[in-house]
C-alpha positions in Angstrom: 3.5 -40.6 -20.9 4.2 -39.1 -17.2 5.8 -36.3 -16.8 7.2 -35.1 -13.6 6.7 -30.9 -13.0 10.2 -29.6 -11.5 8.4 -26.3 -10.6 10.0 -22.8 -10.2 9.1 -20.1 -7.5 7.2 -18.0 -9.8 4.8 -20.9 -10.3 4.2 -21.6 -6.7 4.1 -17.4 -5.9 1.6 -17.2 -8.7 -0.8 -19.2 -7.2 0.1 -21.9 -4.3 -2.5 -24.3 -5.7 -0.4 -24.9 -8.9 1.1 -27.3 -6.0 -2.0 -29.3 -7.6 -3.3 -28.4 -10.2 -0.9 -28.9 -13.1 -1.0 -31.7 -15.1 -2.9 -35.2 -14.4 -3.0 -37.0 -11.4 -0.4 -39.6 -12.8 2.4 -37.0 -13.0 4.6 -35.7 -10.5 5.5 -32.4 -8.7 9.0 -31.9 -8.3 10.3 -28.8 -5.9 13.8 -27.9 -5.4 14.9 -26.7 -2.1 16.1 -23.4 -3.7 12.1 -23.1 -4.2 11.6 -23.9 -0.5 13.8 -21.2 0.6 12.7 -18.7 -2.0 9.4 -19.3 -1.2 9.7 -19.2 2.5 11.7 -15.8 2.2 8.3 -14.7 0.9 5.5 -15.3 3.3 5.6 -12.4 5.6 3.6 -9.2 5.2 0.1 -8.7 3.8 0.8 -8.6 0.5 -0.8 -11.3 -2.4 2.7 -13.2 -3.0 2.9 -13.1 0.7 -0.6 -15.0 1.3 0.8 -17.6 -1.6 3.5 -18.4 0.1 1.5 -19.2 3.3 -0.8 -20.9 1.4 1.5 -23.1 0.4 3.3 -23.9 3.7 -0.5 -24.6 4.5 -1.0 -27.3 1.6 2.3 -28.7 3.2 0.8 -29.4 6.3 -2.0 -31.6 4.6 0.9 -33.6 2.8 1.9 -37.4 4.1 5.3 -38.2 4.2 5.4 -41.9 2.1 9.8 -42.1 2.6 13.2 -40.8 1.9 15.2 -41.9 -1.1 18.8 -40.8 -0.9 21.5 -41.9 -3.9 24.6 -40.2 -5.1 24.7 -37.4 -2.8 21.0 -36.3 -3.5 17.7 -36.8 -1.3 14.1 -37.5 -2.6 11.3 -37.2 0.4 8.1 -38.1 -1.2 5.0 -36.5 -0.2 1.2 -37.0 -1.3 -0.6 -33.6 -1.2 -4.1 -34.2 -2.4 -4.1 -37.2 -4.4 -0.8 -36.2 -5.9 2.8 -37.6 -5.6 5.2 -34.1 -4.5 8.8 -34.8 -4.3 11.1 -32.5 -2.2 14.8 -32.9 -3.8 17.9 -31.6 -2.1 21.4 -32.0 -2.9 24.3 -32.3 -0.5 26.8 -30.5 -2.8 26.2 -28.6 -5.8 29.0 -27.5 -8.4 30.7 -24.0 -7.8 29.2 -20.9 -9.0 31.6 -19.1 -8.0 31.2 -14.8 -9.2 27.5 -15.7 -10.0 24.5 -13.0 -8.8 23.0 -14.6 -6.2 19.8 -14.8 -8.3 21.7 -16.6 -11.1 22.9 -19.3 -8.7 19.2 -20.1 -7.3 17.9 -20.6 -10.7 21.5 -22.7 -11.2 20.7 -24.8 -8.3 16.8 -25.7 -9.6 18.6 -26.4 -12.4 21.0 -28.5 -10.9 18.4 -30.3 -9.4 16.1 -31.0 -12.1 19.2 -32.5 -13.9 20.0 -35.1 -11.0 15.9 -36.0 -10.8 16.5 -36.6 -14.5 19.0 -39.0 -13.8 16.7 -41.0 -11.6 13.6 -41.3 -12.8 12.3 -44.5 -15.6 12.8 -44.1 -19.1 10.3 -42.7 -21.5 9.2 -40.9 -18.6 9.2 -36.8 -19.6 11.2 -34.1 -16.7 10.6 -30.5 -17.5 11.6 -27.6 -15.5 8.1 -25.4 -15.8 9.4 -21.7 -14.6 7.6 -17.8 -16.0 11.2 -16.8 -15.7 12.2 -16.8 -19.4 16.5 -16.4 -18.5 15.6 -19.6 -16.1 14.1 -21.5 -18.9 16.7 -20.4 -21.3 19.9 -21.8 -18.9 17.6 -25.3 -17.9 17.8 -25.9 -21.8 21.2 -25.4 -22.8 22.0 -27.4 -20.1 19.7 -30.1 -20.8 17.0 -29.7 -19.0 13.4 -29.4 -21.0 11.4 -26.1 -19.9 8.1 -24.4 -20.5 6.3 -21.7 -19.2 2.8 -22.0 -17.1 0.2 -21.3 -19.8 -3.6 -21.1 -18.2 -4.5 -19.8 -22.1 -3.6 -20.7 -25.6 -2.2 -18.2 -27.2 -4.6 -17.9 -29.9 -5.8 -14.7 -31.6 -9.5 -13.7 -30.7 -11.3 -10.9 -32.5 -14.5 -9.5 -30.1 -15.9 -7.8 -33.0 -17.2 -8.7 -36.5 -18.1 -6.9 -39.4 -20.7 -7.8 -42.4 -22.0 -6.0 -45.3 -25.5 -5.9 -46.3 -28.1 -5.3 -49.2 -29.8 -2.4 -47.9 -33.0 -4.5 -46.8 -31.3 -6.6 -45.3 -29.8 -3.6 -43.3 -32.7 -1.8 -42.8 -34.5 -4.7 -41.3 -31.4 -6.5 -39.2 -32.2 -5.8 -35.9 -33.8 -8.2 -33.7 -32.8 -11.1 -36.0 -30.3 -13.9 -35.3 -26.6 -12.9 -36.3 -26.1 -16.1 -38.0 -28.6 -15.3 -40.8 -26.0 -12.6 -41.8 -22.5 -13.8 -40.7 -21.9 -17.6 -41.5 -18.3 -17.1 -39.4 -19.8 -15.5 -36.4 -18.7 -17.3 -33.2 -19.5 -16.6 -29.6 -16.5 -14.6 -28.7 -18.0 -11.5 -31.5 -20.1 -8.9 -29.2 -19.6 -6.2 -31.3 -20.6 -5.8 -35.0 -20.4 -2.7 -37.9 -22.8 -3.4 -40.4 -22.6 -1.5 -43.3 -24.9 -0.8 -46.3 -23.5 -1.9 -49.4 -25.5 0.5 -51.4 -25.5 3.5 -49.5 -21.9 3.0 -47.5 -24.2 3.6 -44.5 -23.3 2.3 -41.2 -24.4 1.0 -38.0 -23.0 -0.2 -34.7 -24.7 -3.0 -32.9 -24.2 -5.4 -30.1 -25.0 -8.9 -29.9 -26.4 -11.0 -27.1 -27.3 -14.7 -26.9 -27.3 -14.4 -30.7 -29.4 -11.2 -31.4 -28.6 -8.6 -33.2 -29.0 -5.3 -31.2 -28.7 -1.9 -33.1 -27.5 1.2 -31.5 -30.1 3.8 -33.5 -29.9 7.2 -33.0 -32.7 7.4 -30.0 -30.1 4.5 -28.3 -27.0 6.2 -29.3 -28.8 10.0 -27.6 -29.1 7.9 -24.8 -25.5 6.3 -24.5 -23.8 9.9 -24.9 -26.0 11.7 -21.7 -22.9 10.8 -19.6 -20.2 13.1 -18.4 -17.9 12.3 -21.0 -19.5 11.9 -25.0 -17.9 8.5 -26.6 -15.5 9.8 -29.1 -15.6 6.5 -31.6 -17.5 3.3 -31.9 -15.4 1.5 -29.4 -15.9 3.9 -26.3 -20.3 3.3 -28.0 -19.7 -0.4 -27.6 -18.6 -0.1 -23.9 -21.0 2.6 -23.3 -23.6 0.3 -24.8 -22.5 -2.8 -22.4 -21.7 -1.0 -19.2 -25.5 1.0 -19.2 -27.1 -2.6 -19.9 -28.3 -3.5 -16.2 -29.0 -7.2 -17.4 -25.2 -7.1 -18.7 -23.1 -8.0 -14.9 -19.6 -8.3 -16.4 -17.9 -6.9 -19.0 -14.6 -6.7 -20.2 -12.4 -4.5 -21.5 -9.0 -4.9 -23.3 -8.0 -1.6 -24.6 -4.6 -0.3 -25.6 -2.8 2.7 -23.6 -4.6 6.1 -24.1 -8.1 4.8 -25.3 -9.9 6.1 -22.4 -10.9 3.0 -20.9 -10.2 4.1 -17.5 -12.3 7.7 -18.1 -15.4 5.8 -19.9 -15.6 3.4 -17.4 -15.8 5.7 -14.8 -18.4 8.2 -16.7 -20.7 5.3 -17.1 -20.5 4.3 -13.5 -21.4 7.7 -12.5 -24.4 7.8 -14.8 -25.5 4.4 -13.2 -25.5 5.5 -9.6 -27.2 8.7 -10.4 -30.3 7.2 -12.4 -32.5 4.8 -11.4 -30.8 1.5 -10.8 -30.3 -0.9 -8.0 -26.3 0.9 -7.4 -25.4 3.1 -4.8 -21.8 3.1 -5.0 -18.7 3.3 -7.5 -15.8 0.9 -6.5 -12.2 0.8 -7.7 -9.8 -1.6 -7.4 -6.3 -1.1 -8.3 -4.2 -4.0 -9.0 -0.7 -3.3 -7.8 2.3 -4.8 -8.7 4.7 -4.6 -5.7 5.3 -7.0 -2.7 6.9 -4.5 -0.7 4.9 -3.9 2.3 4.7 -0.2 2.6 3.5 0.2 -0.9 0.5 -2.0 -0.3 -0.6 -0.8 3.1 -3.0 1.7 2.1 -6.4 0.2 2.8 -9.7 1.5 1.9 -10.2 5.3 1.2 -13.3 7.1 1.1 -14.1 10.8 0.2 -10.8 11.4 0.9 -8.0 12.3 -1.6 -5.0 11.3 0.8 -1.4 11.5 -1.3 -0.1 8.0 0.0 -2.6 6.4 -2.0 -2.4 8.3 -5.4 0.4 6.1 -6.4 -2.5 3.5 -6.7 -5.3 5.5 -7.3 -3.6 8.0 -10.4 -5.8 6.7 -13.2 -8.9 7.4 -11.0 -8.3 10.4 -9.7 -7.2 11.8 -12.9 -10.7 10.8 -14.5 -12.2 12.4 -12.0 -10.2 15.9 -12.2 -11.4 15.4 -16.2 -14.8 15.4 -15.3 -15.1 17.9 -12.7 -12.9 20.4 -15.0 -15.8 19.8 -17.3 -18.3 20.1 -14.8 -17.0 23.6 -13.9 -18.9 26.6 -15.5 -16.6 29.6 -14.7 -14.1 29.3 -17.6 -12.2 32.5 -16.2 -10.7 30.3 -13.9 -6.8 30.0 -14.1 -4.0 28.8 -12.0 -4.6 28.1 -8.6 -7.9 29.1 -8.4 -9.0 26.6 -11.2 -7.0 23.8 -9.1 -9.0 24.4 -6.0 -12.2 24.6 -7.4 -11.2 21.1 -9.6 -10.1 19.8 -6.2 -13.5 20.7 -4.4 -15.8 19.3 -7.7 -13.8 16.1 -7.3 -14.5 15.8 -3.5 -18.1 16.2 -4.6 -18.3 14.2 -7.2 -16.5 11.3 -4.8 -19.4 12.2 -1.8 -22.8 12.5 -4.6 -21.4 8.9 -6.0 -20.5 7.3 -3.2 -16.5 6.2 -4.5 -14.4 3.9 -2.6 -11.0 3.3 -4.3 -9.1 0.3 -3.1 -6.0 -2.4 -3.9 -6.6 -5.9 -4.3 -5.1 -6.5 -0.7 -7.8 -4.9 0.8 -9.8 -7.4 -0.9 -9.9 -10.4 1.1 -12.8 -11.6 3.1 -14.8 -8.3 2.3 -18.6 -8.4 1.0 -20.1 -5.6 -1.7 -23.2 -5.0 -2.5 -25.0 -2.3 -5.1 -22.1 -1.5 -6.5 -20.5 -0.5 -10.0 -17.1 -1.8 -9.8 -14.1 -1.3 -11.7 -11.0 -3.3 -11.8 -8.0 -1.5 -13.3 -4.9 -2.8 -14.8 -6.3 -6.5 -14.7 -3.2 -7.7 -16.3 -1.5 -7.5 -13.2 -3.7 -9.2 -11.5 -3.1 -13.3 -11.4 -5.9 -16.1 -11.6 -5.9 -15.8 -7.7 -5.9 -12.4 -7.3 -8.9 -11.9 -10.2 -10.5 -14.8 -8.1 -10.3 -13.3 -4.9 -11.4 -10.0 -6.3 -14.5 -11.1 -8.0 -15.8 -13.2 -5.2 -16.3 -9.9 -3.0 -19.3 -9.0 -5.0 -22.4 -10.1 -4.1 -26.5 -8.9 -5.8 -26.8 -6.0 -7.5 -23.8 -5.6 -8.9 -21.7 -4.4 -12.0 -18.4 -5.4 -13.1 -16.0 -3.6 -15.4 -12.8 -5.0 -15.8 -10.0 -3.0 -17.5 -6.9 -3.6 -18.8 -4.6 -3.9 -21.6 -1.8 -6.6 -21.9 0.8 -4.8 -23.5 1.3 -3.3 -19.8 1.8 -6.4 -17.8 4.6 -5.3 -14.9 3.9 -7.9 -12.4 7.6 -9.5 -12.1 5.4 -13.3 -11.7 2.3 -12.9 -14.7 2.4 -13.3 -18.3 -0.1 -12.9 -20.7 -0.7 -16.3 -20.9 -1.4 -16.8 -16.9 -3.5 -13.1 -16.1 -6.8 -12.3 -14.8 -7.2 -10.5 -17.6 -6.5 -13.0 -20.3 -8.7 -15.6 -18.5 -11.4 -13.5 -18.6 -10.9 -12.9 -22.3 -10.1 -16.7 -22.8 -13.6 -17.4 -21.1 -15.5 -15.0 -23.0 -15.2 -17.2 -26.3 -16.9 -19.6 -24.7 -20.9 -19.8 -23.2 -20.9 -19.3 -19.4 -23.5 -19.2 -16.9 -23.8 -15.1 -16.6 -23.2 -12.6 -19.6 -20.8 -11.0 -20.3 -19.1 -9.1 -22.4 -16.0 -8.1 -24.3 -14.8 -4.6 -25.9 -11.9 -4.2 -27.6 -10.5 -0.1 -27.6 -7.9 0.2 -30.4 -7.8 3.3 -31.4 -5.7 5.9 -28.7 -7.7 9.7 -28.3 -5.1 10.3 -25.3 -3.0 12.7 -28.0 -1.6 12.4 -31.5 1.8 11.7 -29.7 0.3 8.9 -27.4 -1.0 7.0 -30.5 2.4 7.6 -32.2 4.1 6.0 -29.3 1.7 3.0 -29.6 2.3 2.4 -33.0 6.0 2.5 -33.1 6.9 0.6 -30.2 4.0 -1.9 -30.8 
């Protein structure tokens, strides 16, 4: 069956190439005028909803006008843009809205103009209003109108980690052998394993790649703690584990609120660019949220702690204050005294390791090389944006990706149309580089933070 697209701002704002890449072929993109307008209103600044919009008056100007249909007061121009059949509607007179918020009215009129597209089209053949804005979809159907949200992943539940317990030769001798020998309900989405001795109640942490069975032993797990910060539970081991493996150039981490994955990400870059390995620099990228102009104009900082930018750059610089207050031998500090001489550690640390702290909008047509990068709050970051932002990185380099979403504040992304998810989504599946996935559930912020977690989870 065909089904024509009536699409929403929020889809085209998202990413401009929804234009066409939703659905098949055989169906049919529908935009409103409101969406025209709204989406116009958009396109100037620097900002990333900003670029979508002119990306999509740019996809315009490929399309080929094939007529004008006008009947009962409402007018159809039909495009083709890139194989696919795009129809503008508009309507000479809509119904009253009289006392409406101007925001209510635009979603009315989309509405309004999905309805009369409705009224046109062959039977059998499906119209649905696809829009992220749940009050939108919520209106379309009581009035009629069938709507759905953009959905670039299922929602299905993934677990990255697995557990299996063992006779104790079996768990004395498990390491180097295939995963599959021991776990008849591992897939490709579990990186991270406890084994435990059924015996003895002993345990051990491993990791898995292309089907192995890698143990963290004691000499391994030595190793992964001679970082600034020690691991405080398996899951900070895991990431440890997957961010010091060179041969390891992406890894993922969903993580809820107070689990440290901003602070263990950067103590593990730091240990990378100070030992022998082919980095020379710690990069972070902040996803940002806003499209107002002023907010995102704050470019590419260096060695410099500048206070526009710690807006941005909070969860960064406050890793970095952690580590050089540990750093800092003289425990008679107090006060000011201790402040400045966390300040001056920082700025060292920032020089010896070579940081660069950036947002996304920086991003664009930028090369990096050597580098240890680190890409916070990823569910705020759409497909586009995560696209754009990996695509900067060239040889030698390691990606961490951060992110959790319960804390998705972009007013355009949900979790089922994030960087972050996509990543996740793709990890479940074999892929041309490794990577890998760590899951931190368990909050060491404070006993208050995990409490906050829990009950408003």
């Amino acid at each position: 069956m065909r089904t024509s697209y009536v699409i929403d701002s929020n889809i085209l704002l998202l990413d401009a190439h929804n234009l066409h890449a939703i659905g098949d072929d055989k169906d049919t993109i529908v935009i409103p005028e409101t969406v025209l307008d709204e989406v116009d209103a958009k396109k100037s600044g620097l900002g990333e909803v900003a670029f979508q919009a002119r990306e999509f008056g740019r996809l315009m100007t490929q399309a080929t006008f094939t007529g004008k249909v006008s009947k009962n007061e409402v007018n159809y121009l039909n495009y083709q843009v890139n194989g696919r059949i795009v129809v503008i509607v508009s309507i000479d007179k809509y119904p009253s809205f009289d006392g409406m918020d101007k925001k209510v009215i635009n979603d009315r009129k989309i509405i309004e103009c999905a309805k009369r597209y409705q009224e046109v089209i062959q039977p059998g053949e499906e119209v649905v209003l696809l829009t992220n804005d749940v009050a939108c979809g919520i209106r379309a159907q009581s009035l009629g109108v069938s709507s759905r949200q953009l959905r670039e992943v299922n929602d299905t539940p993934v677990s990255y980690s697995g557990r299996v317990i063992l006779n104790d030769m079996d768990f004395r001798s498990i390491h180097g052998k295939p995963i599959t020998s021991y776990d008849s309900a591992y897939t490709h989405s579990k990186f991270n394993y406890v084994i435990e001795n059924k015996e003895t109640g002993q345990i051990k942490l491993a990791t898995i790649k292309h089907g192995i069975v890698n143990v963290i032993g004691k000499e391994s797990e030595q190793e992964l703690r001679k970082q600034e910060v020690n691991p405080q539970n398996s899951g900070q081991l895991f990431m440890s584990r997957a961010i010091q493996d060179q041969t390891i150039p992406l890894v993922v981490v969903e993580a809820l609120s107070g689990s440290g994955k901003t602070l263990m990400a950067l103590s593990n870059a730091v240990k990378l660019v100070k030992t022998n390995s082919p980095y020379d620099t710690i990069i972070y990228v902040r996803a940002s949220v806003n499209d107002v102009e002023e907010k995102e104009e704050v470019g590419f900082l260096k060695g410099s702690l500048d206070e526009k930018n710690e807006v941005y750059f909070h969860p960064m610089l406050d890793s970095l204050a952690y580590i050089a207050k540990s750093r800092i031998k003289n425990k008679k500090l107090k006060g000011k005294e201790l402040e400045e001489e966390i300040a001056r550690t920082t700025e060292r640390i920032i020089e010896d390791c070579n940081i660069h702290m950036l947002t996304g909008l920086g991003m664009r047509g930028r090369t990096f090389e050597n580098a240890v990068v680190i890409i916070d709050e990823a569910q705020n970051m759409s497909r586009a944006s995560m696209r754009k932002v990996l695509t900067r990185f060239g040889k030698h380099c390691k990606i961490v990706v951060i992110g959790s979403n319960r804390q998705i504040d972009h007013p355009y992304i949900t979790k089922y149309t994030n960087g972050l998810s996509v990543l996740l989504d793709a990890a479940t599946q074999e892929q041309m580089i490794d990577m890998h996935v760590v899951q931190l559930d368990k909050v060491v912020r404070s006993d208050f933070a995990e409490f906050a977690e829990k009950i408003f989870d």
